[in-house]
VOTIVO-890089 format. One record per atom (N, C-alpha, C): atom name; residue in one letter; x negated, y, z. Coordinates in steps of 0.001 Angstrom, whole numbers, always signed. Each point is the difference from the previous one (the first is absolute). Example, Ala and Ser with C-alpha at 12.3 -4.5 7.8 and 13.67 -1.06 7.14 Angstrom:
2
<tiba: N; vovex: A; east: -13190; north: -5690; up: +7800> .
<tiba: CA; vovex: A; east: +890; north: +1190; up: +0> .
<tiba: C; vovex: A; east: -900; north: +1200; up: +0> .
<tiba: N; vovex: S; east: +350; north: +1050; up: -720> .
<tiba: CA; vovex: S; east: -820; north: +1190; up: +60> .
<tiba: C; vovex: S; east: +770; north: +1090; up: +730> .
This chain:
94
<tiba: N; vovex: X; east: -7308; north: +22797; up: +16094> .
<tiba: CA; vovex: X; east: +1156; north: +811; up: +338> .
<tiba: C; vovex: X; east: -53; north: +1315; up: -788> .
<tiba: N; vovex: X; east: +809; north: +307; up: -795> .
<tiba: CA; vovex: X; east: +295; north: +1406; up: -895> .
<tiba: C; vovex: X; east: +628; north: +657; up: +1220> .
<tiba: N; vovex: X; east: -817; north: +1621; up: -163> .
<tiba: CA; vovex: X; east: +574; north: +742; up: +1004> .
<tiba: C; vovex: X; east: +1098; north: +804; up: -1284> .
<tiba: N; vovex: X; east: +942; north: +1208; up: +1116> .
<tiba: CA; vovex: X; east: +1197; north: +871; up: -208> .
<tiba: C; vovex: X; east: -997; north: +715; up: -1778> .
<tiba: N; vovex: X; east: -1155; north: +702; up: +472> .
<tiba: CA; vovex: X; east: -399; north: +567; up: -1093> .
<tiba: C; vovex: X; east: -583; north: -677; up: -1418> .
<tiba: N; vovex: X; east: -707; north: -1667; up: +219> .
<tiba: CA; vovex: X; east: +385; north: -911; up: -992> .
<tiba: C; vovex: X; east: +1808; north: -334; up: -1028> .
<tiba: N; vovex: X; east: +1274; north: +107; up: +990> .
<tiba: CA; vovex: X; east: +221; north: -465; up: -710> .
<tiba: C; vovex: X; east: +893; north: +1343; up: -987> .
<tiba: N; vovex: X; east: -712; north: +1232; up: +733> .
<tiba: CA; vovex: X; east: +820; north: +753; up: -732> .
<tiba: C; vovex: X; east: -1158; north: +175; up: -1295> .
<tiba: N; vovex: X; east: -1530; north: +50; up: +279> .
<tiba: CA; vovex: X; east: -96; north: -129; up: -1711> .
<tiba: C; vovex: X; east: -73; north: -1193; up: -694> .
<tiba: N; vovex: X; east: +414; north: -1209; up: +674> .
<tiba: CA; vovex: X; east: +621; north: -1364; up: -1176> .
<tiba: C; vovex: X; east: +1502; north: +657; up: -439> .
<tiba: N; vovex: X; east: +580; north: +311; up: +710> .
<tiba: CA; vovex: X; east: +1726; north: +669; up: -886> .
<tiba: C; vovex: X; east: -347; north: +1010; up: -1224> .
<tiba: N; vovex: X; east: -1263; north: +1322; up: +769> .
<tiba: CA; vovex: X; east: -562; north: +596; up: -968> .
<tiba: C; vovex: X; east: +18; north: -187; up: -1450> .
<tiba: N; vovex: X; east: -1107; north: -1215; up: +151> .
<tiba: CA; vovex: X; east: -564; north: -488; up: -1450> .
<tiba: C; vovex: X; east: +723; north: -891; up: -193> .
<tiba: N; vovex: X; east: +1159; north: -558; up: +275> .
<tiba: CA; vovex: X; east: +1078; north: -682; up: -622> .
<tiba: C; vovex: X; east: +1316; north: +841; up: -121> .
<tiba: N; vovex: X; east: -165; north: +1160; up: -116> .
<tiba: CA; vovex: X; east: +1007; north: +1043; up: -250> .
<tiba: C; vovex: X; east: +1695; north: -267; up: +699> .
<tiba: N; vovex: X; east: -528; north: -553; up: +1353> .
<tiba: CA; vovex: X; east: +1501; north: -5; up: +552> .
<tiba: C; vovex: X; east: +100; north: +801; up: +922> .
<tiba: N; vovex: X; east: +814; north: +350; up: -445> .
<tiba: CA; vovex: X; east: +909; north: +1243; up: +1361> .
<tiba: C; vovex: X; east: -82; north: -504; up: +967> .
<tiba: N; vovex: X; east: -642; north: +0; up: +1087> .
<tiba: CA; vovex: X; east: +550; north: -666; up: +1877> .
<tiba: C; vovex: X; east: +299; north: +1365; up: +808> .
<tiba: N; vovex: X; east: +569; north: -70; up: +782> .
<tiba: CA; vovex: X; east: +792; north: +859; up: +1304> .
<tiba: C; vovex: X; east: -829; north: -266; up: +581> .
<tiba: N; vovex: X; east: -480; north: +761; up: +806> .
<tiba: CA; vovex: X; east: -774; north: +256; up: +1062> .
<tiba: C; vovex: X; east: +440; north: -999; up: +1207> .
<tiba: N; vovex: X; east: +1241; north: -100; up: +412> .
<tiba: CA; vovex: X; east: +754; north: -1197; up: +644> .
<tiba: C; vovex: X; east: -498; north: -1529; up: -564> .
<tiba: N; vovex: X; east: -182; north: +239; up: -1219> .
<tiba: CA; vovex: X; east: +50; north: -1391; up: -61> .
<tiba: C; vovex: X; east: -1823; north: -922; up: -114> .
<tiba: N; vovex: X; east: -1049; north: +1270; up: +11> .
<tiba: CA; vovex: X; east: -658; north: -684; up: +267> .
<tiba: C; vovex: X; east: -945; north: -643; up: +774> .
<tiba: N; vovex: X; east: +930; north: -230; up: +1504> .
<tiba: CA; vovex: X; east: -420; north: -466; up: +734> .
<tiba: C; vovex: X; east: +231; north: -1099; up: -65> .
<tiba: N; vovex: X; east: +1573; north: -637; up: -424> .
<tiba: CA; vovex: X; east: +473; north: -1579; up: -765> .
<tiba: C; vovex: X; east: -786; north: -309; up: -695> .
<tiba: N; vovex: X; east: -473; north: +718; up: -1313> .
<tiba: CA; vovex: X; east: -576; north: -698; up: -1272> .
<tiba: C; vovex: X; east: -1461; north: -384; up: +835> .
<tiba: N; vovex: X; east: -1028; north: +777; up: +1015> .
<tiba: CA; vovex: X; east: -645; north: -266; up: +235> .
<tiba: C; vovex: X; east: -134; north: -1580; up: +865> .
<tiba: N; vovex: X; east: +1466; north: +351; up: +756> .
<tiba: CA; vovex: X; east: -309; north: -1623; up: +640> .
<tiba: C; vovex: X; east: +724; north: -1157; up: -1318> .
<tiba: N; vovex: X; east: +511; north: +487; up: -589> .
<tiba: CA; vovex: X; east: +390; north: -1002; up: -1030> .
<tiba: C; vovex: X; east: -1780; north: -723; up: -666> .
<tiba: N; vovex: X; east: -379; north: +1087; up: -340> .
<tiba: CA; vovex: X; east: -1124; north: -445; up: -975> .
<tiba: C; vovex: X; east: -1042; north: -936; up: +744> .
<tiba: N; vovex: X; east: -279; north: +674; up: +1200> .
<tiba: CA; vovex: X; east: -874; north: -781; up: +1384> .
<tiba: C; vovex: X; east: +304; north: -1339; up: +54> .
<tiba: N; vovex: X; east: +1674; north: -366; up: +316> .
<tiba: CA; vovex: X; east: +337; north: -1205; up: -315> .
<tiba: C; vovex: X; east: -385; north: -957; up: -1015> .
<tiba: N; vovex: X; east: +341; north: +683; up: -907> .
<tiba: CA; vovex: X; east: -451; north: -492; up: -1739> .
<tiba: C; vovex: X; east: -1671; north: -755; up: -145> .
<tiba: N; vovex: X; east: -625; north: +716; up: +492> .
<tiba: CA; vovex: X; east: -1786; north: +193; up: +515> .
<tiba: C; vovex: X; east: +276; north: -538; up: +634> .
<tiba: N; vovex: X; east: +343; north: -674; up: +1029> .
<tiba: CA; vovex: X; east: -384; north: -484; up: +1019> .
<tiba: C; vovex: X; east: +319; north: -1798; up: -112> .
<tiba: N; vovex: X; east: +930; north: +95; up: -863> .
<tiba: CA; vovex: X; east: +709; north: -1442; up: -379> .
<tiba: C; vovex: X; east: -951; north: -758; up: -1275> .
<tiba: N; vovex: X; east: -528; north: +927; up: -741> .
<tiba: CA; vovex: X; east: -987; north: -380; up: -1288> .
<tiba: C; vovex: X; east: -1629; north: -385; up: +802> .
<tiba: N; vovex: X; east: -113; north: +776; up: +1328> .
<tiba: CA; vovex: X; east: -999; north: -304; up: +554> .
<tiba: C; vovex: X; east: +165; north: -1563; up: +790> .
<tiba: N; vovex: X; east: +1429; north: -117; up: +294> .
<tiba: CA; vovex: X; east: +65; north: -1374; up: +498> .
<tiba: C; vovex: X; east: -356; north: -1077; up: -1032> .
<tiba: N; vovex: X; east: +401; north: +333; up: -906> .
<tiba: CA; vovex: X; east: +236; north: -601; up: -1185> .
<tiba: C; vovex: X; east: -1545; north: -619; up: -547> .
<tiba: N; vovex: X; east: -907; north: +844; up: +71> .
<tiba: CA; vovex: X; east: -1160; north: -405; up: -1> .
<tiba: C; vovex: X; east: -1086; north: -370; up: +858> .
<tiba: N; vovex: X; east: +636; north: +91; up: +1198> .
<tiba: CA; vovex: X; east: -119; north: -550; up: +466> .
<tiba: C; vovex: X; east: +175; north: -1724; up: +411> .
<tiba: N; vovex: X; east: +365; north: -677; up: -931> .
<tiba: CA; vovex: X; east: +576; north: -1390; up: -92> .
<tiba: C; vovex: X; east: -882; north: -557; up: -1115> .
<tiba: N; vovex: X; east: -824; north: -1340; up: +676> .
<tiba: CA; vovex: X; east: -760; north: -760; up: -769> .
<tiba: C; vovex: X; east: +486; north: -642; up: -1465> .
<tiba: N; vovex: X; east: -46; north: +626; up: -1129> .
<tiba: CA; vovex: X; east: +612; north: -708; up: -895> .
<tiba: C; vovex: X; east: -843; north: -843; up: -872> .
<tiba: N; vovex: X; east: -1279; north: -151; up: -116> .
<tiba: CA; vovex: X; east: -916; north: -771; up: -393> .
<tiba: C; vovex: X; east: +608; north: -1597; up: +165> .
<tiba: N; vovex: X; east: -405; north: -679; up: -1234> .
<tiba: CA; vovex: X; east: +823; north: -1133; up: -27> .
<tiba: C; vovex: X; east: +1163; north: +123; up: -821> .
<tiba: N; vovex: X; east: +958; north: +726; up: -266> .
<tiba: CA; vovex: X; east: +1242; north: +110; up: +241> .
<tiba: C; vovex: X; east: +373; north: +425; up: -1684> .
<tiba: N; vovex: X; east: +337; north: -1578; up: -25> .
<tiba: CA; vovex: X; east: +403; north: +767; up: -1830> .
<tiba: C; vovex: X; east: +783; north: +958; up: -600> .
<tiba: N; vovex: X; east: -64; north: +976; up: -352> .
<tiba: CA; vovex: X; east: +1087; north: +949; up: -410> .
<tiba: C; vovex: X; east: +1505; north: -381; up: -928> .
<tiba: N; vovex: X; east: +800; north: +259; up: +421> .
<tiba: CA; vovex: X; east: +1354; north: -1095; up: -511> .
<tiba: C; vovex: X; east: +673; north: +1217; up: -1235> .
<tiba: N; vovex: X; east: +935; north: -346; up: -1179> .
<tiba: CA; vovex: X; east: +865; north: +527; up: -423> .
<tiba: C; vovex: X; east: +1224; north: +480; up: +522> .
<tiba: N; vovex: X; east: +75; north: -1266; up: +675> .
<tiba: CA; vovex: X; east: +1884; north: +1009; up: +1233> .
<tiba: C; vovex: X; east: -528; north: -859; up: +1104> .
<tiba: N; vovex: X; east: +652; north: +375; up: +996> .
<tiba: CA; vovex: X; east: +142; north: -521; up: +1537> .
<tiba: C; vovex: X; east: +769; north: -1136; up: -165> .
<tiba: N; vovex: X; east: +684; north: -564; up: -874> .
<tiba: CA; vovex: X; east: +478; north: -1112; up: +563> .
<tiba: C; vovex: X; east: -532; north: -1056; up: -1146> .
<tiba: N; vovex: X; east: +100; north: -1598; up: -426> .
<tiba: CA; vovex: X; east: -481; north: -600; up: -611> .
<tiba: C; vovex: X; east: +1416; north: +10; up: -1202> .
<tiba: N; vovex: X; east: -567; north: +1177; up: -888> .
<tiba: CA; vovex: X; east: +1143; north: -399; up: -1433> .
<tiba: C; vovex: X; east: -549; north: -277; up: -1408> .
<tiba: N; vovex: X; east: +527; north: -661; up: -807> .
<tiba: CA; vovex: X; east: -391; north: -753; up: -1175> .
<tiba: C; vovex: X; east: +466; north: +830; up: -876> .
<tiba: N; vovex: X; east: -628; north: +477; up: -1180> .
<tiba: CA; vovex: X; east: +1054; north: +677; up: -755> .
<tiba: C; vovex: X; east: +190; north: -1067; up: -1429> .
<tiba: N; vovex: X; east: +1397; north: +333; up: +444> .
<tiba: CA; vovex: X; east: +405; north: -903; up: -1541> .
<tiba: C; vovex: X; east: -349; north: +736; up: -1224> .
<tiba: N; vovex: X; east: -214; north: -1151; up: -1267> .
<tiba: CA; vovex: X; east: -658; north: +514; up: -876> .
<tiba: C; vovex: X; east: +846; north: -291; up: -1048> .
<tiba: N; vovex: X; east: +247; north: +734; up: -874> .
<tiba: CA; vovex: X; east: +1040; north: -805; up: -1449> .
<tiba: C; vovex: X; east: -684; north: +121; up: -656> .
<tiba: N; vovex: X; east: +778; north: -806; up: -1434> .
<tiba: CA; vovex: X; east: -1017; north: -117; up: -1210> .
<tiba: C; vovex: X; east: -341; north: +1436; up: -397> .
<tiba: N; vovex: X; east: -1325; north: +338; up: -691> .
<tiba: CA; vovex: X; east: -47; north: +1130; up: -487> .
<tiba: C; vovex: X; east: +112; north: -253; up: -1654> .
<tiba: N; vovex: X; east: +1495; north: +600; up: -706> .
<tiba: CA; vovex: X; east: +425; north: -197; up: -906> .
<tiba: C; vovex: X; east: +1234; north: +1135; up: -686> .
<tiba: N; vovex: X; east: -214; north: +520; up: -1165> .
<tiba: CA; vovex: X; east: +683; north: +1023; up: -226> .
<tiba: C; vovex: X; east: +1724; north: -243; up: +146> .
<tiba: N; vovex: X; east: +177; north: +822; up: +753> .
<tiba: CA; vovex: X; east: +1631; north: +73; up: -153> .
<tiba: C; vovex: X; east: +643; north: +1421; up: -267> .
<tiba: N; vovex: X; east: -365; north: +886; up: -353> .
<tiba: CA; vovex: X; east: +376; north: +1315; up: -797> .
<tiba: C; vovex: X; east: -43; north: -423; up: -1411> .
<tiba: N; vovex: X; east: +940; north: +501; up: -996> .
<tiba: CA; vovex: X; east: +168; north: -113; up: -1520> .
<tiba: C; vovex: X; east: -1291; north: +1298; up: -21> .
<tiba: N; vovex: X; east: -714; north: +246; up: -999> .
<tiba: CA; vovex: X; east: -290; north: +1599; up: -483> .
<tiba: C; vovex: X; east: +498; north: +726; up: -813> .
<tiba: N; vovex: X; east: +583; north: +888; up: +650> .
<tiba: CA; vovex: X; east: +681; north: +1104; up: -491> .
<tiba: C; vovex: X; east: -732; north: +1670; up: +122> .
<tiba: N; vovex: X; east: -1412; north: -475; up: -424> .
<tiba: CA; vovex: X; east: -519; north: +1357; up: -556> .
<tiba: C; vovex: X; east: +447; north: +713; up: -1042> .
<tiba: N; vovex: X; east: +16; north: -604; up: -990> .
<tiba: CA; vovex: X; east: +1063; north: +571; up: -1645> .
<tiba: C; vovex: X; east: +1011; north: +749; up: +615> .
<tiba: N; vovex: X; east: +770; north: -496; up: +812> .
<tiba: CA; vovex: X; east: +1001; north: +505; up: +581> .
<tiba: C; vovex: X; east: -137; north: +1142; up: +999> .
<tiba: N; vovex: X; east: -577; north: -20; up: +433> .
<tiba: CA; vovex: X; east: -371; north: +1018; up: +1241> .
<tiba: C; vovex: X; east: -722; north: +1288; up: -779> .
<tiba: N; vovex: X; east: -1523; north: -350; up: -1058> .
<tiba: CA; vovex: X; east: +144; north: +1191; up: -372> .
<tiba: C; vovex: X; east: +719; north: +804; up: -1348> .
<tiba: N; vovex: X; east: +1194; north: -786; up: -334> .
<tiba: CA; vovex: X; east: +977; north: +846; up: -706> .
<tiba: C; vovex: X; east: +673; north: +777; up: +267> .
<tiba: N; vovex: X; east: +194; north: -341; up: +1532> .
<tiba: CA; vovex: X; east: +751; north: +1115; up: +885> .
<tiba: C; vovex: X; east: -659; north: +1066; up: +243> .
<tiba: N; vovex: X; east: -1244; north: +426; up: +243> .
<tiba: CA; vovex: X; east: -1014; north: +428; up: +364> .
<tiba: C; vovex: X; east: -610; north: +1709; up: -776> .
<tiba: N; vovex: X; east: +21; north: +820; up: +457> .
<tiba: CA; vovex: X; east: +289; north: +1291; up: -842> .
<tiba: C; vovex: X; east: -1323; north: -191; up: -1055> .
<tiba: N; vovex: X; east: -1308; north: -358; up: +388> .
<tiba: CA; vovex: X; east: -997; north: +51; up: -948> .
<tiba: C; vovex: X; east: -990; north: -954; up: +692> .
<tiba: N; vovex: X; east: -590; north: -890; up: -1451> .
<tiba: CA; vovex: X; east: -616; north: -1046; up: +193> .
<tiba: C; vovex: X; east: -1070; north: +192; up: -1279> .
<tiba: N; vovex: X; east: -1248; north: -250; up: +682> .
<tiba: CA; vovex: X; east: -1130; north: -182; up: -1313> .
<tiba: C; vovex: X; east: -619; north: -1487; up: +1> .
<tiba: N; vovex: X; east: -68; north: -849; up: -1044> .
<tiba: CA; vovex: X; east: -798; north: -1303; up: +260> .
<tiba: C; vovex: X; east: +279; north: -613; up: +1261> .
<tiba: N; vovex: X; east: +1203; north: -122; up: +248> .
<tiba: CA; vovex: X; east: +607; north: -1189; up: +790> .
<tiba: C; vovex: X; east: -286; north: +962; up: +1690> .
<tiba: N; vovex: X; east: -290; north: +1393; up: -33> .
<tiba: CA; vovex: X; east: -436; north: +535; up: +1181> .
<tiba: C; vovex: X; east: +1268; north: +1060; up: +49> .
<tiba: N; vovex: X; east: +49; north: +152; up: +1658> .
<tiba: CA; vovex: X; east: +882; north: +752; up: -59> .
<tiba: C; vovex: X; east: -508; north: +1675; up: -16> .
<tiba: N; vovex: X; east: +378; north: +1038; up: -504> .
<tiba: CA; vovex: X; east: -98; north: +1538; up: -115> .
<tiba: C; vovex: X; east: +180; north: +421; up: +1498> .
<tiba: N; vovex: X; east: -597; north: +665; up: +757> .
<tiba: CA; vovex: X; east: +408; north: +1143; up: +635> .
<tiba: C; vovex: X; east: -297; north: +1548; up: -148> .
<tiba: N; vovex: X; east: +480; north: +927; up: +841> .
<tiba: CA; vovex: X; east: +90; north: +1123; up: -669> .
<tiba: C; vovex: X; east: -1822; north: +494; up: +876> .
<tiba: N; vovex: X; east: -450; north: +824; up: -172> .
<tiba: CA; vovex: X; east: -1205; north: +269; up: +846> .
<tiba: C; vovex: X; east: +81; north: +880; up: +1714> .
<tiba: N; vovex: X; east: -249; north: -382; up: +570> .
<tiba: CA; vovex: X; east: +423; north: +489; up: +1427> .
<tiba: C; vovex: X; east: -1387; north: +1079; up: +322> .
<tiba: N; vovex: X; east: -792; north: -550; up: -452> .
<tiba: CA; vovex: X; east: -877; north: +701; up: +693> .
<tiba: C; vovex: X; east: -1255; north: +780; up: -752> .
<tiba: N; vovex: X; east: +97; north: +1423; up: -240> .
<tiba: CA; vovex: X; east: -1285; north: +430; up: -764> .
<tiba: C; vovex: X; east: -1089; north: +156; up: -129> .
């Protein structure tokens, strides 16, 4: 259980503003939160294969095969400055 003065320095060091009003909610909010993750592990999962989704789905697969033309030539002609097939940027940072 996070007490009143826990959760004002978790807002602290997560730099959120709370109202004095409100953290008596956030406190039972969070308790809840804690208290449901404690159920949570509470539950024998040994055995229990870990799944990709909750329900049983197949993912369809297509051929893997080019279907874009390349239009690099093209792309960097448009392009304000290009060295050896690379594109130029300007320097951002000193």
């Amino acid at each position: 259980m996070l007490s009143l003065e826990e959760i004002r320095r978790i807002a602290h060091l997560a730099r959120i503003a709370v109202d004095e009003r409100e953290v008596a909610l956030l406190q039972t909010q969070l308790n809840d939160i804690l208290a449901m993750i404690e159920a949570m592990r509470a539950v024998d999962t040994r055995g229990v294969e870990p799944m990709s989704h909750p329900q049983e789905l197949r993912q369809r697969l297509r051929e893997d095969r080019v279907t874009e033309t390349d239009q690099r030539a093209l792309f960097q002609a448009l392009a304000p400055a290009v060295e050896d097939g690379l594109y130029l940027v300007p320097k951002v940072i000193e």
